[in-house]
Backbone bond lengths (Angstrom), bond angles and torsions (degrees), N, CA, C in turn:
res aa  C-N    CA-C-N  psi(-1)  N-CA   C-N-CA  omega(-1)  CA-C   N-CA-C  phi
1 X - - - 1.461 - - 1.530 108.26 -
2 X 1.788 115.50 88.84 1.130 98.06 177.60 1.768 119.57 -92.00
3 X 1.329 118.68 156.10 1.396 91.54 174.34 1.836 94.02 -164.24
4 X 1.434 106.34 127.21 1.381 130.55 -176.84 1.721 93.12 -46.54
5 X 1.299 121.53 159.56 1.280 124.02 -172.79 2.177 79.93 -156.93
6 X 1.242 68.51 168.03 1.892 81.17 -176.69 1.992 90.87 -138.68
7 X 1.462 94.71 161.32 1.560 101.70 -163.29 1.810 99.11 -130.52
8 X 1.264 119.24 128.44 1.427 134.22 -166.52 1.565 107.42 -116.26
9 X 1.639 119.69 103.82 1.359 107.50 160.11 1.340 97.64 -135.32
10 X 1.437 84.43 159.17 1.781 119.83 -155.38 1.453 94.60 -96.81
11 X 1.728 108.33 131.74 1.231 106.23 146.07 1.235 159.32 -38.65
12 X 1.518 148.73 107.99 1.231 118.56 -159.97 1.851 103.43 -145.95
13 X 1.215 134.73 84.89 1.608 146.37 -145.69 1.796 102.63 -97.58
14 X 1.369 101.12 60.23 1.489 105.65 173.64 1.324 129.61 -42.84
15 X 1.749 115.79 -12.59 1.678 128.01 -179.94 1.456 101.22 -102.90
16 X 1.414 119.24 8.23 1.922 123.00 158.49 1.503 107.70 -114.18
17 X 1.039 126.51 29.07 2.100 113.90 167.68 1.235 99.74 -45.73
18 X 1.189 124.38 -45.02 1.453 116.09 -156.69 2.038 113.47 -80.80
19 X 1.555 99.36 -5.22 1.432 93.74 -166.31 1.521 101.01 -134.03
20 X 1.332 117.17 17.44 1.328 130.00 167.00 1.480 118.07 -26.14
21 X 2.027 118.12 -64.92 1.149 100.79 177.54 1.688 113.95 -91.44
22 X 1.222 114.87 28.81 1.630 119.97 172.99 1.636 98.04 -82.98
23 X 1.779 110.06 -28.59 1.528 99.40 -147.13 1.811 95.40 -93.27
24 X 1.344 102.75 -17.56 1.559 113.57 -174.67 1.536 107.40 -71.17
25 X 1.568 97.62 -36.67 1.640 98.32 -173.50 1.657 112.18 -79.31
26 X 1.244 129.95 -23.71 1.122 133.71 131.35 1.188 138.01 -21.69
27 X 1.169 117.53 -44.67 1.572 122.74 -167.88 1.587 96.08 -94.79
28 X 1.527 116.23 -42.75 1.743 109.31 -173.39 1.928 101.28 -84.07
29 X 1.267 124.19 8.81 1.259 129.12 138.04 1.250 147.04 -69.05
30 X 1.721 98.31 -25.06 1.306 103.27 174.18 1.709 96.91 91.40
31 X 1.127 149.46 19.46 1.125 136.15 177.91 1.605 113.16 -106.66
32 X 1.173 113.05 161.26 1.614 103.78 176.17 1.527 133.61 -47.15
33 X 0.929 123.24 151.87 1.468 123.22 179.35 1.240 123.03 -68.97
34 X 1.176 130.08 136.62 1.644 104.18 169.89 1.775 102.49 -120.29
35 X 1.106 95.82 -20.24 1.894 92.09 176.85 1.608 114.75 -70.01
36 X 1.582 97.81 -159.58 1.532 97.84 177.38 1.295 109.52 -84.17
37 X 1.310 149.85 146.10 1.377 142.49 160.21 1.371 113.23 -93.53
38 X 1.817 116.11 145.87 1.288 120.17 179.59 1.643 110.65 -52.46
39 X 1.103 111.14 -162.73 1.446 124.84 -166.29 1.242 106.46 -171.75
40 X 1.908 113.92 137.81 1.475 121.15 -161.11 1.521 95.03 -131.68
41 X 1.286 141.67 78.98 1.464 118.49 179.71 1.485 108.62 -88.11
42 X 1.514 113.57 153.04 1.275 137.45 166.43 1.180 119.67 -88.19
43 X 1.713 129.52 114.03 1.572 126.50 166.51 1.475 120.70 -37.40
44 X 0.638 130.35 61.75 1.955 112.52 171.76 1.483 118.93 -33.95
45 X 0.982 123.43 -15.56 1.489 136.15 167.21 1.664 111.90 76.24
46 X 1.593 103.66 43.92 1.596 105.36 -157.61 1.562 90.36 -149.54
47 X 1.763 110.25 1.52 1.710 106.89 172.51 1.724 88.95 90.28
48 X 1.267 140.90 16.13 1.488 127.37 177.94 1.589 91.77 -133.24
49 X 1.119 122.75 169.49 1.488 139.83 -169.00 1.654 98.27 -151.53
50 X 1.838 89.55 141.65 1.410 93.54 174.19 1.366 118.81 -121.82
51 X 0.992 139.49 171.47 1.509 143.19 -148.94 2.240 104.81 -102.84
52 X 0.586 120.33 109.12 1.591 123.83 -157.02 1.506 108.80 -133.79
53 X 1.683 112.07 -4.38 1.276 88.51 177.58 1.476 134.95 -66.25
54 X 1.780 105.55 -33.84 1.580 109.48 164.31 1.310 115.34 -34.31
55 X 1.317 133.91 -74.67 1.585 153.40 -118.74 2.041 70.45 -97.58
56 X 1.359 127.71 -65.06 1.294 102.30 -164.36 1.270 129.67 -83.94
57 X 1.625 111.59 8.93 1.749 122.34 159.79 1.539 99.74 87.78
58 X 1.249 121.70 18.19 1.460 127.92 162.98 1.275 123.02 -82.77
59 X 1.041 130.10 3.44 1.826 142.73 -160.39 1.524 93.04 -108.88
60 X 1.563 118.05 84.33 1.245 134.90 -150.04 1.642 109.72 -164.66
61 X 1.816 125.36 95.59 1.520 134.89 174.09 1.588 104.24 -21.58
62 X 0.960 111.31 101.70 2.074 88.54 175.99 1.450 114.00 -132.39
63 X 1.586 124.66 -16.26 1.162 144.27 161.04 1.749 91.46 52.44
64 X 1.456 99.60 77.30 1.418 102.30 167.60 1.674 124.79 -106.28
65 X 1.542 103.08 151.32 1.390 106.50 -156.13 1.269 100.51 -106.78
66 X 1.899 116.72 -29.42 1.369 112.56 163.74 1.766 99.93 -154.30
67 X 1.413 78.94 158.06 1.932 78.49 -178.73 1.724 95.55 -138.83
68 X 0.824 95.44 169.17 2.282 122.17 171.21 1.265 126.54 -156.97
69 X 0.720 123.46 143.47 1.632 115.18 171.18 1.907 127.40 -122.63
70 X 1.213 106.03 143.39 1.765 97.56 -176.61 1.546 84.99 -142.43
71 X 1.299 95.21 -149.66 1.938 119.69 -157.79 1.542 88.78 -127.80
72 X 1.183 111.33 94.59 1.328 95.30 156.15 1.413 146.65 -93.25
73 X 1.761 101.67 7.90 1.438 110.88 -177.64 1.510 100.18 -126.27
74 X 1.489 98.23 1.67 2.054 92.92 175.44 1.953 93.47 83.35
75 X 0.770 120.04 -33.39 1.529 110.49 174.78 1.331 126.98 -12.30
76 X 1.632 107.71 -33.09 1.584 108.76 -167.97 1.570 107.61 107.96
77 X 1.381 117.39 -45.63 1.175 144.12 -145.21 2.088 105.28 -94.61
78 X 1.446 119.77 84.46 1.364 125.76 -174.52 1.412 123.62 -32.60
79 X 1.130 146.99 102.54 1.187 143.29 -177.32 1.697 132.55 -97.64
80 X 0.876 139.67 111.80 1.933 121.95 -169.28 1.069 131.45 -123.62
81 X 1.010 154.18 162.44 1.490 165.50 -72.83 1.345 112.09 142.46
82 X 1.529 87.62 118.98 1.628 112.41 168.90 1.471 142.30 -146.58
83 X 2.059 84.47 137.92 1.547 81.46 -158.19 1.531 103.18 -89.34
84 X 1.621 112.95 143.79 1.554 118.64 170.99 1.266 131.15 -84.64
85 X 1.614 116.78 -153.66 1.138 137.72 -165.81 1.220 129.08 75.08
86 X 1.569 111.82 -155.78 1.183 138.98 -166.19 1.476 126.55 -163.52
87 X 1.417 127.44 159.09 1.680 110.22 -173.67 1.615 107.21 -75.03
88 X 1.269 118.54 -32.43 1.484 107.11 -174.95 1.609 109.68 -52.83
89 X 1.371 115.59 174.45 1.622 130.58 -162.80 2.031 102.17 -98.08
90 X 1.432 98.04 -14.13 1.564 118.84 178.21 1.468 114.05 -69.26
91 X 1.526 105.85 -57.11 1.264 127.59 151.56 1.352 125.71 21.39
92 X 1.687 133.83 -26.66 1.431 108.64 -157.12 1.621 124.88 -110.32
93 X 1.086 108.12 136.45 1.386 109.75 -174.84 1.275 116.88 -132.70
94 X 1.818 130.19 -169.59 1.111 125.07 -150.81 2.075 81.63 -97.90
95 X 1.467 114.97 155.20 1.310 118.25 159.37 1.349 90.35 -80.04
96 X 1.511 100.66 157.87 1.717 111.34 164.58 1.192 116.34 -125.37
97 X 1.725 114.31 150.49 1.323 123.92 174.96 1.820 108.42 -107.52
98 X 1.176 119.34 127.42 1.452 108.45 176.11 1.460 98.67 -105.92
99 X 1.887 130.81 163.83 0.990 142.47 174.29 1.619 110.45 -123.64
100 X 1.044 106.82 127.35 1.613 122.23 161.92 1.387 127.07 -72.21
101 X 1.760 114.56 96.17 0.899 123.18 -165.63 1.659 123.19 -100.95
102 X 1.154 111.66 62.37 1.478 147.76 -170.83 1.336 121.37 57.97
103 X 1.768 112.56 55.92 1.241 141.63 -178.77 1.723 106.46 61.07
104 X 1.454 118.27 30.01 1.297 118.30 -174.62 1.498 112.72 -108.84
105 X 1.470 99.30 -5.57 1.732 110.63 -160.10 1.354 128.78 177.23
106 X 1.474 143.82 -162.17 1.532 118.66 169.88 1.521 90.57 -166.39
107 X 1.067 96.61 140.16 2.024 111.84 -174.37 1.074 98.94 -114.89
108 X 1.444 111.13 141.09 1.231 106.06 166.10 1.813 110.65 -103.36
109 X 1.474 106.32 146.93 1.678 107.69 -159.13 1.062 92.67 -134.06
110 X 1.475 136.43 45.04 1.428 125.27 178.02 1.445 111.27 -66.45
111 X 1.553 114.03 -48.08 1.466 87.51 -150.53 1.591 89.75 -93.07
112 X 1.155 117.56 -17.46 1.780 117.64 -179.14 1.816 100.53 -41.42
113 X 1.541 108.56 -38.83 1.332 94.29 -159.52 2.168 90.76 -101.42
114 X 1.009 132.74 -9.88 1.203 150.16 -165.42 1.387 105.13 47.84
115 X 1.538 113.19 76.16 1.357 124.32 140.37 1.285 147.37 -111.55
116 X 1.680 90.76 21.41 1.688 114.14 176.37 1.607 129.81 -83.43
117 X 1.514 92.02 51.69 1.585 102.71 175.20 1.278 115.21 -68.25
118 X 1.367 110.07 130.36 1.530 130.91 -164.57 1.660 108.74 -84.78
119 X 1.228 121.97 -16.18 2.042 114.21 173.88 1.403 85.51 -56.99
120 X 1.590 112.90 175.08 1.386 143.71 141.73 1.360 109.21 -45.66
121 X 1.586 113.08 134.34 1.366 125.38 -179.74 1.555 108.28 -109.96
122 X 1.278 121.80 158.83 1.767 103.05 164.73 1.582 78.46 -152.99
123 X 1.621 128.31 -115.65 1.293 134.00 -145.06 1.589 88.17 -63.44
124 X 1.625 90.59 136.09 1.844 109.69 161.11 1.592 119.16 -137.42
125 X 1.508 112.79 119.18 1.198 121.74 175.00 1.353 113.91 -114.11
126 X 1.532 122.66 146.04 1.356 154.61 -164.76 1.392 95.98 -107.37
127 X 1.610 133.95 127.26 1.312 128.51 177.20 1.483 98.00 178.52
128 X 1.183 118.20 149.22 1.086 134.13 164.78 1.652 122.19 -83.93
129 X 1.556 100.90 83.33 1.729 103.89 -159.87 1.939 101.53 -62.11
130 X 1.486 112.85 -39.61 1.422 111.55 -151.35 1.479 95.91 -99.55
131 X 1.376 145.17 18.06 1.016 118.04 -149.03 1.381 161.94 -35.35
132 X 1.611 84.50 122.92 1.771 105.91 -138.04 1.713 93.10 -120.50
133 X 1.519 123.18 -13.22 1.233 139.64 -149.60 1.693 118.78 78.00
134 X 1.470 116.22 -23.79 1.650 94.71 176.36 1.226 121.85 -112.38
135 X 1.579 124.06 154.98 1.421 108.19 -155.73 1.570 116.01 -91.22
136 X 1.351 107.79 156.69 1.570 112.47 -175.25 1.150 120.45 -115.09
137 X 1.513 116.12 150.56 1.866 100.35 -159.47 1.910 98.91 -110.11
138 X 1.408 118.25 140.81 1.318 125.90 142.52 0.777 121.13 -116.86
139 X 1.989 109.17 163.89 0.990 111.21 -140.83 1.583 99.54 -134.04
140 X 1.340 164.50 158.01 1.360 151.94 78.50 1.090 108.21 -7.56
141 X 1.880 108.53 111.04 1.525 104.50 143.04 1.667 134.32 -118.49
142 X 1.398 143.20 150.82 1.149 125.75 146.36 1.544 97.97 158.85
143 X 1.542 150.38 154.90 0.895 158.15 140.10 1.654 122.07 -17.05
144 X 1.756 107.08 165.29 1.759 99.13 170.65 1.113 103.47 -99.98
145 X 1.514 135.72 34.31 1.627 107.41 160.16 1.293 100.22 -125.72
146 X 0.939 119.34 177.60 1.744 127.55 -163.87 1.681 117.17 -68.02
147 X 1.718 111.32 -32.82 1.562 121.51 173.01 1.244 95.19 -67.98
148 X 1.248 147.75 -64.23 1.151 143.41 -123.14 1.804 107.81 -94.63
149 X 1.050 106.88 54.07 1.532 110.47 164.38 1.654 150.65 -90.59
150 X 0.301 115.26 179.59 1.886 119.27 -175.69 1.764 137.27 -172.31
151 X 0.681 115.71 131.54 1.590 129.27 172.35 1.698 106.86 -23.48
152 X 1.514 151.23 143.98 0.876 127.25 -178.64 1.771 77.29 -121.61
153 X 1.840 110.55 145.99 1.124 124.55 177.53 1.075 103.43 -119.56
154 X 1.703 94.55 169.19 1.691 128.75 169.56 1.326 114.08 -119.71
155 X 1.396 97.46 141.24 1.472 99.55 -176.91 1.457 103.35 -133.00
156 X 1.832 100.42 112.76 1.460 110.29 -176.25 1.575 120.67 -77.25
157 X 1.118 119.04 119.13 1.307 137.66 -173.91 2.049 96.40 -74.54
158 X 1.763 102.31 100.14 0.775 120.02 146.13 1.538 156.51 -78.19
159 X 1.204 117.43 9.61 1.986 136.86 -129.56 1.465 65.35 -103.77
160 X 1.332 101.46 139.04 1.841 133.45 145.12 1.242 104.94 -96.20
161 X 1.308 118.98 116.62 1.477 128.50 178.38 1.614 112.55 -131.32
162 X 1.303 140.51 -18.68 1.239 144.53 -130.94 1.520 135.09 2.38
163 X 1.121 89.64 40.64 1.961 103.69 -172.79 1.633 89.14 -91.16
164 X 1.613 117.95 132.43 1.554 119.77 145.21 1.022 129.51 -21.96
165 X 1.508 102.82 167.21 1.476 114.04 168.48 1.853 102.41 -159.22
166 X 0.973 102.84 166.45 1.648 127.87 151.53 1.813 124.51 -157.76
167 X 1.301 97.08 171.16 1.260 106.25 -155.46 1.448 93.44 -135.40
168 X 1.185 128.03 149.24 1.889 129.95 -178.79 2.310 99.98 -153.10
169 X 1.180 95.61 113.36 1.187 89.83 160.33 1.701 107.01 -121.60
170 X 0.993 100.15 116.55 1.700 135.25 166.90 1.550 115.39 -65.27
171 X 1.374 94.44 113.48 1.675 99.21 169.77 1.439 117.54 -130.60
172 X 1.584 110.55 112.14 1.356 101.33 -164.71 1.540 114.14 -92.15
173 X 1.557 117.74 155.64 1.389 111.34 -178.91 1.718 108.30 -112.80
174 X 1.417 138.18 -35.73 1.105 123.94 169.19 2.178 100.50 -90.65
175 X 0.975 102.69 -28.44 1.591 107.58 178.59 1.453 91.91 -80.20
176 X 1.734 115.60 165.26 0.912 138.64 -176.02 1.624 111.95 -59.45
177 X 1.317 132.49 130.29 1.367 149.50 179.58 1.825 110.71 -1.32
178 X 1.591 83.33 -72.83 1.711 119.10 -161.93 1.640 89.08 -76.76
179 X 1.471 122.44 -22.20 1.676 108.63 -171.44 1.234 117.73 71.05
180 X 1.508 123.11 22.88 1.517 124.32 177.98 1.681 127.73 -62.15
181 X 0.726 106.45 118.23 1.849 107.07 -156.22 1.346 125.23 105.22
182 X 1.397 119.53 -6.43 1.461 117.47 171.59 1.173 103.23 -74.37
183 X 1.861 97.16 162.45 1.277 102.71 -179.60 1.211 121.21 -138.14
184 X 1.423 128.61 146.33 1.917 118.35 -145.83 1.247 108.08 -142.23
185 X 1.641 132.63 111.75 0.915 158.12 173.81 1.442 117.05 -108.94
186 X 1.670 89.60 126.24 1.658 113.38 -148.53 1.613 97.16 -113.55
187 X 1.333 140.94 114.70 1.199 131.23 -169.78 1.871 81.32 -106.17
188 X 0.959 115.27 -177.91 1.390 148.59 -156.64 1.497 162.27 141.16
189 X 0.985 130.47 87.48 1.555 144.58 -160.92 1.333 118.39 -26.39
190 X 1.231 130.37 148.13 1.529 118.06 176.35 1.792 89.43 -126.68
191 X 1.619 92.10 170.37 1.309 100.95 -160.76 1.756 101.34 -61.77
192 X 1.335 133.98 -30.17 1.465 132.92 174.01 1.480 118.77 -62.48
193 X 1.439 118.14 12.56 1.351 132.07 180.00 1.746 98.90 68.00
194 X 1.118 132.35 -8.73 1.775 111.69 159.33 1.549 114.65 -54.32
195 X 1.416 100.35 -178.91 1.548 124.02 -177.30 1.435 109.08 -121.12
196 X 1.284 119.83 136.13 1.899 128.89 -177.25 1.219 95.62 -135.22
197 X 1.912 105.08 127.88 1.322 96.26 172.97 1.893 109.77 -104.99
198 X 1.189 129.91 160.33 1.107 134.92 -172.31 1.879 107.78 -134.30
199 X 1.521 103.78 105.14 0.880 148.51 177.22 1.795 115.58 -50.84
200 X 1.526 133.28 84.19 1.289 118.88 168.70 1.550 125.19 -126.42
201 X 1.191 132.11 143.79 1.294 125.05 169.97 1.504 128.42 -110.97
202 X 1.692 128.63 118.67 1.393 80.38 -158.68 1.853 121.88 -90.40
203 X 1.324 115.78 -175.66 1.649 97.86 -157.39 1.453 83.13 173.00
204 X 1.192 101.92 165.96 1.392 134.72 -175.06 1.673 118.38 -90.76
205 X 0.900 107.39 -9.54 1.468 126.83 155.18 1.342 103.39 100.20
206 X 1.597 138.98 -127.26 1.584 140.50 -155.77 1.549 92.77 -109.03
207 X 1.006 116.80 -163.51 1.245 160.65 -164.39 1.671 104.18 -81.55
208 X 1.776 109.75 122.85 1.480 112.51 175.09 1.515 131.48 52.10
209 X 1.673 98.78 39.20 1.499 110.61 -163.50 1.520 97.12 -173.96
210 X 1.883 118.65 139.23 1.731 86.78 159.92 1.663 91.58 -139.29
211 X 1.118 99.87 150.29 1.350 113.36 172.72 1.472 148.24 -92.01
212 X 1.534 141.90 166.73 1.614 97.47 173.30 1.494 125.57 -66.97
213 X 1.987 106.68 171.04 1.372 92.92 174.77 1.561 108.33 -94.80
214 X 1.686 143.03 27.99 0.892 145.91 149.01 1.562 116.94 -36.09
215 X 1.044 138.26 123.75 1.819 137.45 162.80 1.467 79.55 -80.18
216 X 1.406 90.82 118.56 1.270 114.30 138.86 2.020 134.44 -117.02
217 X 0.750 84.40 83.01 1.612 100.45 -173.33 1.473 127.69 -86.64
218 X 1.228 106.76 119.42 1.484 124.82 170.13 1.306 129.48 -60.99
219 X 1.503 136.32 128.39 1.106 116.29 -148.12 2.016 103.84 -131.71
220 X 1.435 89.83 -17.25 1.450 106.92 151.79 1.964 96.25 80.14
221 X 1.445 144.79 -129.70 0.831 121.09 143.31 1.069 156.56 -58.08
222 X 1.161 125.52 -39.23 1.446 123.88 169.75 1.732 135.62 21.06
223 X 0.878 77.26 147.10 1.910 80.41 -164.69 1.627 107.22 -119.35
224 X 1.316 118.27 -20.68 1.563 130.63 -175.36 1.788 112.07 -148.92
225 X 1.117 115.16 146.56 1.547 115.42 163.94 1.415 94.05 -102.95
226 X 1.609 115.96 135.26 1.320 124.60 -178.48 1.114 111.61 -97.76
227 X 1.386 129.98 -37.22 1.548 151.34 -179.45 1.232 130.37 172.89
228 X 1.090 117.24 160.94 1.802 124.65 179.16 1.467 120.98 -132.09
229 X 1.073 108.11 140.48 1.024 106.90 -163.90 1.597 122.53 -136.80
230 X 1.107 146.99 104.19 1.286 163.81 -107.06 1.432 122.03 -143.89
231 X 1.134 113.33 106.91 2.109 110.91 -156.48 2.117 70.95 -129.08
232 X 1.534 95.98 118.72 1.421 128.33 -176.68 1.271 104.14 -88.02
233 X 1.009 120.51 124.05 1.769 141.33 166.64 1.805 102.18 -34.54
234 X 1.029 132.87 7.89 1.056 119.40 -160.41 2.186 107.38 -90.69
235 X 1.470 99.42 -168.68 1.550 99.25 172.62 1.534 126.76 -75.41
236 X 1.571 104.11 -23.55 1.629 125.36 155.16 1.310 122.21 -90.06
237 X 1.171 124.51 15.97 1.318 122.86 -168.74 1.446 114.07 16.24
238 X 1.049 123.00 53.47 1.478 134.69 162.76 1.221 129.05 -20.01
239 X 1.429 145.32 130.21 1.694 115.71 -167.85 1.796 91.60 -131.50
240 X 1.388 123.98 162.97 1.261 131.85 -162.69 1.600 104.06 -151.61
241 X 0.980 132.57 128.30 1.301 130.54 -155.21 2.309 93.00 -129.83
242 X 0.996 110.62 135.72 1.386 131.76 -176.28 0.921 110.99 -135.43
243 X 1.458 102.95 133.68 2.062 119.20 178.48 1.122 107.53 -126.88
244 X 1.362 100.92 -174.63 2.274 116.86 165.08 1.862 90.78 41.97
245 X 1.372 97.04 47.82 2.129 113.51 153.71 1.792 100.88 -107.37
246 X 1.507 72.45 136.39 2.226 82.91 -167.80 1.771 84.99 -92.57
247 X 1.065 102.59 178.19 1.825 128.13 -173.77 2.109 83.82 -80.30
248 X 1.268 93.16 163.52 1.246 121.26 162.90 1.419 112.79 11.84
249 X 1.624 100.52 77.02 1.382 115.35 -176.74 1.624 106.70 -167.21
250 X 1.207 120.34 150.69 1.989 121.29 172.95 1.234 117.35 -88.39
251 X 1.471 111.07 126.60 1.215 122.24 167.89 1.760 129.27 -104.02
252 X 1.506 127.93 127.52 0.802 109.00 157.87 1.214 142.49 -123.89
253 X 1.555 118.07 126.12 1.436 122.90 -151.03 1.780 115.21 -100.37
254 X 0.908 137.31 131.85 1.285 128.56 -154.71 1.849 96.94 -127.20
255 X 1.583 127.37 116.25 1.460 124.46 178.91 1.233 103.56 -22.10
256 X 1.823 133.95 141.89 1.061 164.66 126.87 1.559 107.36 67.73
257 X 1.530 97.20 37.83 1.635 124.17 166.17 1.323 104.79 -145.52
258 X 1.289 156.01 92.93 1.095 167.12 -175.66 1.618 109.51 -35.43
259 X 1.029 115.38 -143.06 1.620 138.18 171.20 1.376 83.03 -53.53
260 X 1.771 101.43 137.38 1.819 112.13 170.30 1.831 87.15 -119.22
C-alpha cells in the first residue's frame, strides 16, 4: 500500500517573543513577513520533497505551539489546528483553524467557524467527543509560567454538511494491541459510479497533542463502502481485506478475525 504523504512544519521564530502579536498583525494585513514561516512539503515519491507552502496558502506567521489535524466536514480531505503563542504575557493571538480545500489548498476559517481563541494553546486533539459522527477539537490552554493560565476548551463541531463517515477501531493480535502503525485503505463508490480511495494510518495524530487511536474517516459523498483494507503493523505486514461495512457507523475489527 503505497501512498505519497505530504509533511507539515509549523513555524516557530524564537528571536521574535517579544513581537509575536506585531508579527500576527502583519500577516492579517497582508504585509511581509518577518518571522519564520511554516512549511508544507510534498512527497515526490523518489525520497525528495518539494516545497508547496506558497501554491497551498500555508506560508502564514502563526507561531505554533501545537497543531493536529482531523476532518472536520467528513470531506475525506485532512484539516488542522493550531494552537499559538509564546511564553511572554504579550503573547496573544488568534489560534487558527485551516480547511482542506479538496487537497488543492488550505483556508484558513478561524473566525468563520469561531475558533480563534486568543489564550495560549499547546496540546490539540481531533475526536469525536459527542458521538454525532463529526469530529470535535480540544484544546490545551495557558502559558509557561505559572500566572499565565486558562481554562482549556472544546469546541463542538456543529457544521451540517451531509458528507459520510466511518469509524474503525483496530485491535491487533500478533501486531501491537492499539494497532499503531497500521494502515487502512477505504475504497468506496461515489455517486457517478467511480471508486475513491481514502487513505488512514492509525497514530496519535501531529505534534504536542495526542489523539484517539480510532480511524475516524471521512468519506465525503459516497454512496457505498466497497472494502477495507488493512496492512497490520506486524513483521509481515500482513494485509486483511473487509466488506458488507454500511456508511456512517463503528466498526470493530480485531487482526485475522474480521468485524467482532
Amino acid at each position: 500500500m503505497m501512498v505519497s504523504m505530504i509533511l507539515f512544519v509549523s513555524g516557530y521564530d524564537t528571536k521574535r517573543f517579544s513581537f509575536v502579536a506585531e508579527d500576527a498583525a502583519r500577516d492579517m494585513l497582508n504585509m511581509p513577513a518577518v518571522a519564520e514561516l511554516p512549511r508544507l512539503y510534498h512527497n515526490n515519491g523518489n525520497n525528495t520533497f518539494s516545497d508547496v507552502s506558497a501554491a497551498y496558502g500555508v506560508n502564514h506567521v502563526n507561531y505554533a505551539m501545537g497543531c493536529n489535524f482531523g476532518d472536520i466536514d467528513n470531506d475525506g480531505w485532512p484539516d488542522y489546528y493550531l494552537g499559538t503563542g509564546a511564553p511572554e504575557y504579550t503573547s496573544i493571538i488568534p489560534n487558527k483553524l485551516y480547511h482542506n480545500i479538496n487537497g488543492k489548498k488550505f483556508e484558513d476559517i478561524t473566525y468563520a467557524t469561531n475558533t480563534g481563541h486568543i489564550q495560549k494553546g499547546h496540546g490539540v486533539a481531533f475526536a469525536d467527543i459527542d458521538n454525532d459522527g463529526d469530529q470535535d477539537i480540544y484544546e490545551v490552554m495557558g502559558g509557561a509560567v505559572e500566572g499565565d493560565r486558562f481554562r482549556n476548551v472544546l469546541f463542538e463541531n456543529t457544521s451540517v454538511t451531509g458528507n459520510h463517515w466511518l469509524k474503525l477501531k483496530l485491535e491487533g493480535v500478533t501486531a501491537n494491541r492499539c494497532a499503531i502503525g497500521a494502515r487502512v485503505d477505504i475504497v468506496v463508490k461515489m455517486p457517478d459510479g467511480s471508486t475513491q480511495h481514502f487513505y488512514h494510518t492509525v497514530s496519535s495524530g501531529g505534534s504536542f497533542g495526542s489523539q484517539t487511536l480510532i480511524v475516524q474517516a471521512g468519506l465525503g459523498k459516497a454512496v457505498s463502502i466497497e472494502q477495507i483494507t488493512i496492512q497490520w503493523p506486524t513483521a509481515k505486514q500482513t494485509k486483511e481485506v473487509i466488506t458488507n461495512i454500511s456508511l456512517d457507523t463503528m466498526v470493530r475489527i480485531k487482526e485475522g478475525l474480521g468485524k467482532q
